[in-house]
Each structure stands twice: as C-alpha cells, then as structure tokens.
N, C-alpha and C positions, 0 to 999 in steps of 0.2 A: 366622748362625753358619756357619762352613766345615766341615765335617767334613776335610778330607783334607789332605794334605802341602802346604803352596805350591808346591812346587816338580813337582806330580803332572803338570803337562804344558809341563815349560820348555821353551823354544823350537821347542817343537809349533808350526807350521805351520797357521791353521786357514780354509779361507774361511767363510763363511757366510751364506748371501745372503737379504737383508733384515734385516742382521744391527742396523742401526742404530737398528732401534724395537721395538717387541711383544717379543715370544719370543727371537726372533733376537736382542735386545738383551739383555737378563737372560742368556740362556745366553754372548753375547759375554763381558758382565761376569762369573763366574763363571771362564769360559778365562782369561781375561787375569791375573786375581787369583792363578793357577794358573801363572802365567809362560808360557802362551801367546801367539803373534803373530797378530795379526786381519786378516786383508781380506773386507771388506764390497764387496757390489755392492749397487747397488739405483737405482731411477730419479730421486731427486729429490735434486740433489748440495746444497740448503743443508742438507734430514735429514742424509746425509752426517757434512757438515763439523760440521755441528753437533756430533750422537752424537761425532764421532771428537775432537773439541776438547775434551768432557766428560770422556771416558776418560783422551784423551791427556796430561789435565795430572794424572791419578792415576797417570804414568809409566807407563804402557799403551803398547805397541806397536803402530800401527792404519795398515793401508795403505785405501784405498777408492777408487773407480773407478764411476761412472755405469756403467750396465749394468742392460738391459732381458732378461731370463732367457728371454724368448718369442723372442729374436731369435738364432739361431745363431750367428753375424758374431762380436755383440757378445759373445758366452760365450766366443768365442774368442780374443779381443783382450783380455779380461779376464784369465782365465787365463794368456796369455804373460804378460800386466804382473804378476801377484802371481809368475809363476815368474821373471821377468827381476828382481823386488826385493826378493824373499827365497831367490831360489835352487831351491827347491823347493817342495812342499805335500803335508804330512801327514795331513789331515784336511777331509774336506767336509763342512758341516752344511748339506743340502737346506731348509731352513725358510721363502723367498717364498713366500706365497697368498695368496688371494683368495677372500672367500665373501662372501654373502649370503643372507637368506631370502626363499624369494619361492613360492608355490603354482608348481608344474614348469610349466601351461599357460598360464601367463602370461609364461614367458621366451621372448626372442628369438635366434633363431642366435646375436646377439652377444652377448648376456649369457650364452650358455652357452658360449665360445669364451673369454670372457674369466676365466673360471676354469679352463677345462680348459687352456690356454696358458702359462698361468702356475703351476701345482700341477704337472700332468704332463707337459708338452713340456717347459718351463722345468726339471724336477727330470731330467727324460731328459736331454737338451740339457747338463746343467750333467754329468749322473753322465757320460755318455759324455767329456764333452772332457775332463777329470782324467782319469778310469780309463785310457781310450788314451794319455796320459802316464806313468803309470805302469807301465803293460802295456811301452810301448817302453821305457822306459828301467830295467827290470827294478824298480821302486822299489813298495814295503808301502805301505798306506793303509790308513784308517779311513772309511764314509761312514757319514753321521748323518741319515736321512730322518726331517723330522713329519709324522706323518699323523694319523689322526681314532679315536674310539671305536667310529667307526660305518665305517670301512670295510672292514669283514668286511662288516657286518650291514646296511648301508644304512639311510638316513632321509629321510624324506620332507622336503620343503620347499629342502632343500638338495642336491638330488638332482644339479648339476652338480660340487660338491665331492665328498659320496658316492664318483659314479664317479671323481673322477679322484683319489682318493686311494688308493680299493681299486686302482687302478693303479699308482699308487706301492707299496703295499705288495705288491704283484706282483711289484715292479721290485727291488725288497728281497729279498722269498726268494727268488727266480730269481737274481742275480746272487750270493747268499751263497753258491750253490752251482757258478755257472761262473767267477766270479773267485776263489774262494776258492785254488786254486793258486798264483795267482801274488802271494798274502799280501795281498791286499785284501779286507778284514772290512765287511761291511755289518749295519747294526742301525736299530730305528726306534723312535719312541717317541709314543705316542696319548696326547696331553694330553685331559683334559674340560675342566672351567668353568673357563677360566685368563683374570681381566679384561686386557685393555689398551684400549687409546685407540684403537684402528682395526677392527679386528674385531669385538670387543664391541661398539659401539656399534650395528653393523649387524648383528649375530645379539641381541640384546636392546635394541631401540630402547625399549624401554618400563617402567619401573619391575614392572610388575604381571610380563612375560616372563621379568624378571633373577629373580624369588621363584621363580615356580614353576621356573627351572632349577636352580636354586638346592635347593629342595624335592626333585628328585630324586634327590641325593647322599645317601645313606644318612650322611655325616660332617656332612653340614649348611652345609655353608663352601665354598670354590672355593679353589681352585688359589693359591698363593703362587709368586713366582718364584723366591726360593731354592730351592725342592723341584724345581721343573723344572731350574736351572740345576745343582743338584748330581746329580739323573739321569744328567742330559747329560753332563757332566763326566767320570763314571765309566763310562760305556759308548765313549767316543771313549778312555779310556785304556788303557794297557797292562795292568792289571787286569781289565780285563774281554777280552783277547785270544782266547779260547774262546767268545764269545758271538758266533754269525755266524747272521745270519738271522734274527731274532728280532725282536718288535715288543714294548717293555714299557708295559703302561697305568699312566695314573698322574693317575687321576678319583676319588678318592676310594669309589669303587664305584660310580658311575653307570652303570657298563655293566651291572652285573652285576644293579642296581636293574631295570632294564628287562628285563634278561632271562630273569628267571625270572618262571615263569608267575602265579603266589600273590604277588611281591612286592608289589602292591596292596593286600594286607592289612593293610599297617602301617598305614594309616589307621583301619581297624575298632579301636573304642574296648574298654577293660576289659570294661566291663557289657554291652557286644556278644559280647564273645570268650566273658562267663562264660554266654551263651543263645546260643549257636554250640555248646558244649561239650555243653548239656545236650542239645540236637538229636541232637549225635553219635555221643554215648553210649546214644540211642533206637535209632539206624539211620537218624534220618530226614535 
C-alpha cells in the first residue's frame, strides 16, 4: 500500500547506487511508482539490465551505467552520464555495501579494505562528486545515506562495517551542517533486520542465527520493504525539507532492545516475576 501522492516526487532526479537489488531496489521501486527517474550504478551490468528491464516495462524510467563506487574515475564518468541524460540530479541515495560476519582477528587487510571501500570511500567518493556539482552550479539537493543500528554504538563481529558506517554518519551530520547554505539537505536512515538475497544470507548463514536475530526485536518480525521504501520516499521529498542531519531508525526497536540495561528481563517468566516481587518487597 502507498501511503502518499503519485505524483510526490515527479521528475525527481534520483541516483542510487546499488540501486538494482536489496534495499537499493525496493526503495528504487517505491521512487519510481512516485514518478521519479532512476540511475542505478553498480558493478555487474546483466543485475543491471536485468532489475532495469523489470521496472522498465512497469513504464519506469531507469538510466544505469557499470560503475565500481571504490574507484574515483569511474564515480566520475558516471555522474557526467546521468547529468549528460537527464540534465541534472536531484537526489542521492548513498545505499552500496558490503558486510560480513567474521570474529575482527580473523580478518585480513583485505577483508577489511573491502568494506571500508565500498561503505565509506565509495559513499565519500559518490557524496563529493554531486555535491561539487551542485555547489558550482548553484543547484538544491537531497542526499540519502544508509547506515546501520549500530553505528553510534558499535558491534562486535562486524566491526569493519561498524566503523565505516559510524563514518558515514559522521559524513551525514557534518555536511548537514556545512552544505546546508547552499540548499543541500542530508538525512540518513538505520535500517535493522531487513531480509534480502545478498546481505542476509552473509549476516544469517544459518537458520538457528535468523531466530535469535529475529528474537531480539521487541515486534517480533523483520523489516518489510515497503516500510523502508515509504521512509525513504518521504525524507528525499519536499515534505520533509526541514529535516537536515538527522539519521531515522527503523528496526522495529532492536536498538533500543539492546540497549537498555533490564531489557533481558523479558525473558523472566510470570511465576519468576511473581518471587522477584516478593524478594523486593523484603529488601532482599
């Protein structure tokens, strides 16, 4: 179900890189249905053509271009082609990454280079070469960073995402506040347990993993992608124009599960809480 006008972001301008699968894709669909125009980057052009042949025969409007987000070059030569084939661009939605879980002393240089590359040079890289288009040529914009539950707070195991997302959200309130002159709005949004077919399968390899992540959501259930796609939708638009700098969770309270000190109690049964009580009411 849509909550909002069709027409809430016509001819909105949107890249979004990784746009053609996971997240990136749901929130694509979402723009589009909303009369937005798409250009996707991402490195494996039959995903691409694929995703963009799906949408495009729902009368979607979709530009896409190969493009490795670790590679400066190629950010650049991207960005001319969606400005050289629709003229300009309204909105960036930051969303390529990469994670895995893996105990931190067991990674090598590369394995932790291959997420920090792609999350925060990649989401740097992509924010700098719009934003200095814009900055020259006096023009407004929207950027759209995802980042994590956990990067205020840090988590172990995936400690090379962790960091480079609390760096994205660095990159977030920092420029909300030095772009914000020149009409460029930055916002971010911390998804928790959202499935897809690439990521999930490498942060819950294993039936038993998905329950207990699963279990920590105080709602019980994970993530749908209409709820992230309608998020998304409403913070890249002109209704949320006043919202700059801001990162909104949207885990069903898993953060919040974890981070209070007592919330482990909800496991404690009735007939435990009712000889908990009488304890208390002793002093003991």
């Amino acid at each position: 179900m849509n909550p909002f006008s069709p027409d809430l972001l016509k001819d909105k301008v949107i890249i979004v890189t990784g746009g053609a699968t996971g997240l990136g894709l749901a929130m694509s669909e979402m723009f589009a249905e909303l009369g937005a125009k798409l250009a996707w980057c991402g490195r494996r052009s039959e995903v691409l053509e694929e995703s963009a042949r799906i949408l495009g025969a729902k009368g979607y409007d979709i530009f896409h271009a190969c493009c490795d987000v670790r590679d400066p070059a190629q950010v650049q030569s991207f960005v001319e082609a969606v400005t050289s084939h629709y003229g300009r661009i309204d909105i960036l939605v930051n969303n390529a990454a990469g994670n895995f879980i893996s105990p931190t002393e067991r990674l090598s240089p590369r394995a932790v280079d291959a997420v920090l590359n792609i999350v925060l040079h990649g989401t740097f890289y992509m924010t700098l070469e719009v934003g200095k288009r814009w900055i020259e040529r006096k023009e407004t914009g929207t950027m759209l960073n995802i980042v994590t539950t956990y990067a205020s707070s840090g988590s172990g195991y995936v400690v090379p995402s962790a960091a480079a997302k609390a760096g994205v959200l660095a990159l977030t309130r920092s420029l909300a506040v030095e772009w914000a002159p020149y009409g460029i709005r930055q916002v971010a949004i911390a998804p928790g347990p959202f499935p897809t077919d690439g990521a999930w399968s490498r942060l819950t390899p294993t039936p038993d993993l998905e329950q207990k992540l699963i279990d920590r959501v105080p709602l019980k259930r994970v993530g749908n992608k209409e709820e992230l796609g309608a998020l998304a939708a409403f913070l890249v638009s002109d209704y949320a124009g006043y919202i700059n700098g801001e990162v909104v969770t949207i885990d069903g309270g898993e953060w919040l599960q974890g981070a209070g000190q007592f919330n482990g109690l909800s496991e404690v049964t009735e007939e435990q809480w009712n000889d908990l009580a009488k304890m208390t009411r002793k002093g003991k």
